[in-house]
C-alpha positions in Angstrom: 54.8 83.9 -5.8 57.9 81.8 -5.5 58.9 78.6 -4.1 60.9 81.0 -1.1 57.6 82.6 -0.2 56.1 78.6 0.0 58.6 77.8 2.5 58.6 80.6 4.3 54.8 80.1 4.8 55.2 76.4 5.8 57.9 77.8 8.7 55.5 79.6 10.5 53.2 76.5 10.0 55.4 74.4 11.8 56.6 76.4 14.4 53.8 78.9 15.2 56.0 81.2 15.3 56.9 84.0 13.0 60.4 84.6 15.3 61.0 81.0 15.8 60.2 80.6 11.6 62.5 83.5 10.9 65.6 81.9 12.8 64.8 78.6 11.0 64.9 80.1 7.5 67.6 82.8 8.4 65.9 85.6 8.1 64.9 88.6 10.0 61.3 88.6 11.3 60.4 91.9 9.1 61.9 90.6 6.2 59.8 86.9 6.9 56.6 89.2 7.1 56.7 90.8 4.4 57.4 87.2 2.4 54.3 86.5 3.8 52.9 89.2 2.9 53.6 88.9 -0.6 52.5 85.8 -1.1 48.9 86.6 0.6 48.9 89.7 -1.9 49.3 87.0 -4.9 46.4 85.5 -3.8 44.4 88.0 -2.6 43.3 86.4 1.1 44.8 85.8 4.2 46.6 82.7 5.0 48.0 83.1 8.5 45.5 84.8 11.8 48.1 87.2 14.1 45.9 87.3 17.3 49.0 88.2 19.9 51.4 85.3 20.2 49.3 83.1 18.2 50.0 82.6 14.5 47.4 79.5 12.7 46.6 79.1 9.6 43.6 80.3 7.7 41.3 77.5 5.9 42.9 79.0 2.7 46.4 78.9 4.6 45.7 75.4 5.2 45.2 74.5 2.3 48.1 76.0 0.3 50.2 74.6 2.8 49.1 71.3 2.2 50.5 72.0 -2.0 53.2 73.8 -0.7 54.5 71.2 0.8 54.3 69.1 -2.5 55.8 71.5 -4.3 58.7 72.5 -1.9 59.5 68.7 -1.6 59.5 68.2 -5.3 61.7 70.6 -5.9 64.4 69.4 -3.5 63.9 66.5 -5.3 64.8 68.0 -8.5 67.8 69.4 -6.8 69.0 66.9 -5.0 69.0 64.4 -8.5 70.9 67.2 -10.6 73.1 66.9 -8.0 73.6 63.2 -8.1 73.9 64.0 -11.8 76.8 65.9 -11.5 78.7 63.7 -9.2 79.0 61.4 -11.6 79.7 59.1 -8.9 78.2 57.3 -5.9 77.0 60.0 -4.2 77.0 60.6 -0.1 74.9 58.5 2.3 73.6 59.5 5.4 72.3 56.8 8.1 70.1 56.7 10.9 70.8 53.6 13.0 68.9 52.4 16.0 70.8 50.2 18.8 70.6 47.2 17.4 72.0 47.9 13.9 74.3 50.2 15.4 76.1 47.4 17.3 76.1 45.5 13.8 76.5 48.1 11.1 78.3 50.9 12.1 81.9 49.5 12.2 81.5 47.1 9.8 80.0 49.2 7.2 82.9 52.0 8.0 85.8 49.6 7.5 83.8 48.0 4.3 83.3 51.5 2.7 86.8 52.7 3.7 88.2 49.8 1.8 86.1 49.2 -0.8 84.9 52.4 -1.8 86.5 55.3 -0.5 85.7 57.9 -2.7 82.2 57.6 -0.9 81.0 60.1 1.6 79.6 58.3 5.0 77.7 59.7 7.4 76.4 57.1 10.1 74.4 58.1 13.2 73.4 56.0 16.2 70.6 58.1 18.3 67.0 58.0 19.5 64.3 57.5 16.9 62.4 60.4 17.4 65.0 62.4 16.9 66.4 60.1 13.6 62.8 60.9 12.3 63.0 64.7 12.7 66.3 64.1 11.0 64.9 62.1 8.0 61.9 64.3 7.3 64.2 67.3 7.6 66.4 65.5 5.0 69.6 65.4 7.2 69.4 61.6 7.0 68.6 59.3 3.8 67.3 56.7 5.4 67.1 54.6 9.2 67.9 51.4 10.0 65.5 50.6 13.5 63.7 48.2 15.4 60.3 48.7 13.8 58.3 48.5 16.9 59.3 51.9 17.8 58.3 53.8 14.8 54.3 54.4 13.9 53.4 54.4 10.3 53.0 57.6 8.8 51.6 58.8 5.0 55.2 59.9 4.3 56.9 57.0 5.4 58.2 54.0 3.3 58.8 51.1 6.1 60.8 47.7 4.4 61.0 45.0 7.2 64.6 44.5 6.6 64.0 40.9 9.0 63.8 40.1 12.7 66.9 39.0 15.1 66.4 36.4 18.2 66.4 38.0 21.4 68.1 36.2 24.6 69.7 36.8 28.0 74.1 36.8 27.9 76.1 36.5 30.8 80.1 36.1 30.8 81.4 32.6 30.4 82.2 32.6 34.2 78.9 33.6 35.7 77.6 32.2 38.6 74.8 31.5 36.9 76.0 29.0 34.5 77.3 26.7 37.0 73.8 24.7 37.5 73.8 24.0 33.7 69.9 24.1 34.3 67.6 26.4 32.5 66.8 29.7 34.5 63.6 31.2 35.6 63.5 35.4 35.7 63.9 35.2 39.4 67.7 33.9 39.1 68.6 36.4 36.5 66.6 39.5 38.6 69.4 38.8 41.4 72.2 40.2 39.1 71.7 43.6 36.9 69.9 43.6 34.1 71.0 45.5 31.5 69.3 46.9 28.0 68.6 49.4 25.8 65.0 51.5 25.9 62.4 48.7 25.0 59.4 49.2 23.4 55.7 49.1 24.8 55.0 45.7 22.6 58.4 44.3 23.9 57.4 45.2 27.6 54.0 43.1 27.3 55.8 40.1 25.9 58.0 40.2 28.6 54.8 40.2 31.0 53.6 38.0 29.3 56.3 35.2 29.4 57.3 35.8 33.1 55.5 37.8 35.0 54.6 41.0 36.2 58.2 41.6 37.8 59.7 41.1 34.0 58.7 45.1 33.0 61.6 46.5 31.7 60.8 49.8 34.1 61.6 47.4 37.2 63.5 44.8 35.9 65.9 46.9 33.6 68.9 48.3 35.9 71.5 49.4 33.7 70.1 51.1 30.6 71.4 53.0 27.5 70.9 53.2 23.9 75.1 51.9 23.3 75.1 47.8 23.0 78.6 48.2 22.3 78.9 49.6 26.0 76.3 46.9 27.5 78.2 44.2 25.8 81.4 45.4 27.6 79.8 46.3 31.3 78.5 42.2 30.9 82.2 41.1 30.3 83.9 42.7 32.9 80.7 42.0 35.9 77.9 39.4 36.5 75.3 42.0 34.9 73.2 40.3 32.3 72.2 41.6 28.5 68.9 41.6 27.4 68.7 42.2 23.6 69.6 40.8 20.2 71.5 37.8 20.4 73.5 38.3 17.4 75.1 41.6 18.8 77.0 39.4 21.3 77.7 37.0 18.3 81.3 38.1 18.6 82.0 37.9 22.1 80.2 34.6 22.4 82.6 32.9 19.3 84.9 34.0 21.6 84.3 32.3 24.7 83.8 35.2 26.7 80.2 35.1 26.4 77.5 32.8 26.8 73.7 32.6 26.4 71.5 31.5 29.3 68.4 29.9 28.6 65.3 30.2 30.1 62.5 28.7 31.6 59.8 29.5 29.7 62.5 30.2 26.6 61.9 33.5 25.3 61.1 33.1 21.7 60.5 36.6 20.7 62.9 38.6 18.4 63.8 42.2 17.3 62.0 43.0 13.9 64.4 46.0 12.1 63.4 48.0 9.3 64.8 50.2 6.2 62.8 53.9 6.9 63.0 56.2 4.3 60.5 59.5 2.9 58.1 58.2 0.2 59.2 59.5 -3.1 62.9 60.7 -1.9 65.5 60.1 -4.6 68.1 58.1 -3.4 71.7 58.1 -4.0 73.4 55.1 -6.2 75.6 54.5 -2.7 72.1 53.6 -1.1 72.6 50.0 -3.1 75.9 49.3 -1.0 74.2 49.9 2.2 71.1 47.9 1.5 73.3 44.5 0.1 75.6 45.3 3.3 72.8 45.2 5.7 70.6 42.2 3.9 73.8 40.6 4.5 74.8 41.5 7.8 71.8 42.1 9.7 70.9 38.4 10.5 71.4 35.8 13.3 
């Protein structure tokens, strides 16, 4: 038995598959079988049932997967710190940002690394969660910077509340909008496009809650995407109106190109983002840059 067999086992685990394992590991699918093989000759029982396409576990197959895992993780671990070892420096980092942080990070951490440490290795990638979680158990990623309302807790999950943002609605300085100087109710703003990134469920029933059934995001939202860069710059250039973190317009609005329009009620909730990383991972010495950058950047 060997830590190759291990994985191999918890491929076909995951996938069901002993084709779909084999392409995951590289291998071919007689070569995968008789891994498998080996390993359920070392101890004597079966661990996987082959009936047709089907490929499950065994009890015992459960359960060695279960150590396997353990064991297979641990020794990435081991790797991955001799690794660091021999560096002798910094290290890589590899991030995971949702929308919000990657309106407020991701340029500002590039040009801070580039000048500041450049012998660094930075990764930084902006994408949906579920696919930024695949990417962090997998161990493409370190660690992810997202709203925390759209990730569930999870055994190997270690979730910081990094802090939470004000939300608001922000319209260019010459919206028609802003020419009553009075507070606005969600019926104004619904005449003009609304536009946001993918809200969460919890975000959805505060919305509801504060103004009305005609305030769910699956109505109400007309312009959507996961960029608040680009959302920033459609609201400059027409009389669409941003829903989202205030302080991602920070710039635009020091600049007199945008302006916040209050409400009536106000809305009051904010954005709560969170440092996501796997329990027990080892992280890189560069992980201490990124954390100061972000306690320091990630604020109204």
């Amino acid at each position: 038995m060997n830590l190759k067999h291990l994985e191999h086992l918890l491929a076909v685990a995951d996938t069901g598959s002993f084709s779909r394992a084999a392409e995951q590991q590289h291998l071919t699918q007689s070569a995968l079988s008789r891994s498998i093989q080996t390993l359920e000759d070392d101890l004597g029982a079966r661990l996987i049932d082959r009936t047709g396409k089907r490929n499950e576990l065994t009890p015992l197959g459960q359960a060695v997967a279960v150590r396997a895992r353990r064991m297979v993780f641990e020794a990435a671990e081991l790797r991955r710190s001799a690794e660091l070892l021999k560096q002798g420096d910094l290290g890589t980092i590899r991030i995971g940002l949702g929308s919000g942080p990657g309106a407020m990070l991701m340029t500002p951490f590039l040009i801070h690394m580039a000048r500041y440490h450049p012998g660094v290795h930075v990764s930084m990638s902006p994408g949906a969660t579920e696919l930024q979680l695949m990417q962090l158990r997998q161990r493409s990623l370190d660690a992810l910077v997202i709203d925390v309302r759209r990730i569930a807790p999870a055994p190997d999950l270690t979730i910081e509340i990094i802090g939470e943002l004000r939300t608001g609605f922000v319209c260019r300085t010459g919206h028609p909008l802003l020419k009553t100087g009075k507070p606005m109710f969600f019926d104004d703003i619904l005449r003009y496009p609304l536009a946001s990134v993918p809200l969460s469920a919890e975000i959805a029933h505060i919305l509801v809650n504060l103004f009305g059934l005609r305030a769910d995001p699956q109505q109400a939202v007309s312009l959507r995407c996961d960029d608040i860069t680009s959302l920033i710059e459609t609201v400059k250039a027409s009389d669409a109106i941003y829903l989202g973190i205030l302080a991602a317009a920070r710039t635009g609005i020091e600049a007199g190109q945008l302006a916040e329009l209050v409400t009536e009620p106000a809305l009051t909730s904010g954005a709560r983002f969170a440092f996501v990383t796997l329990v027990r991972r080892t992280e890189a010495p560069s992980m201490g840059l990124f954390r100061q950058f972000v306690a320091e950047r990630l604020r109204d």
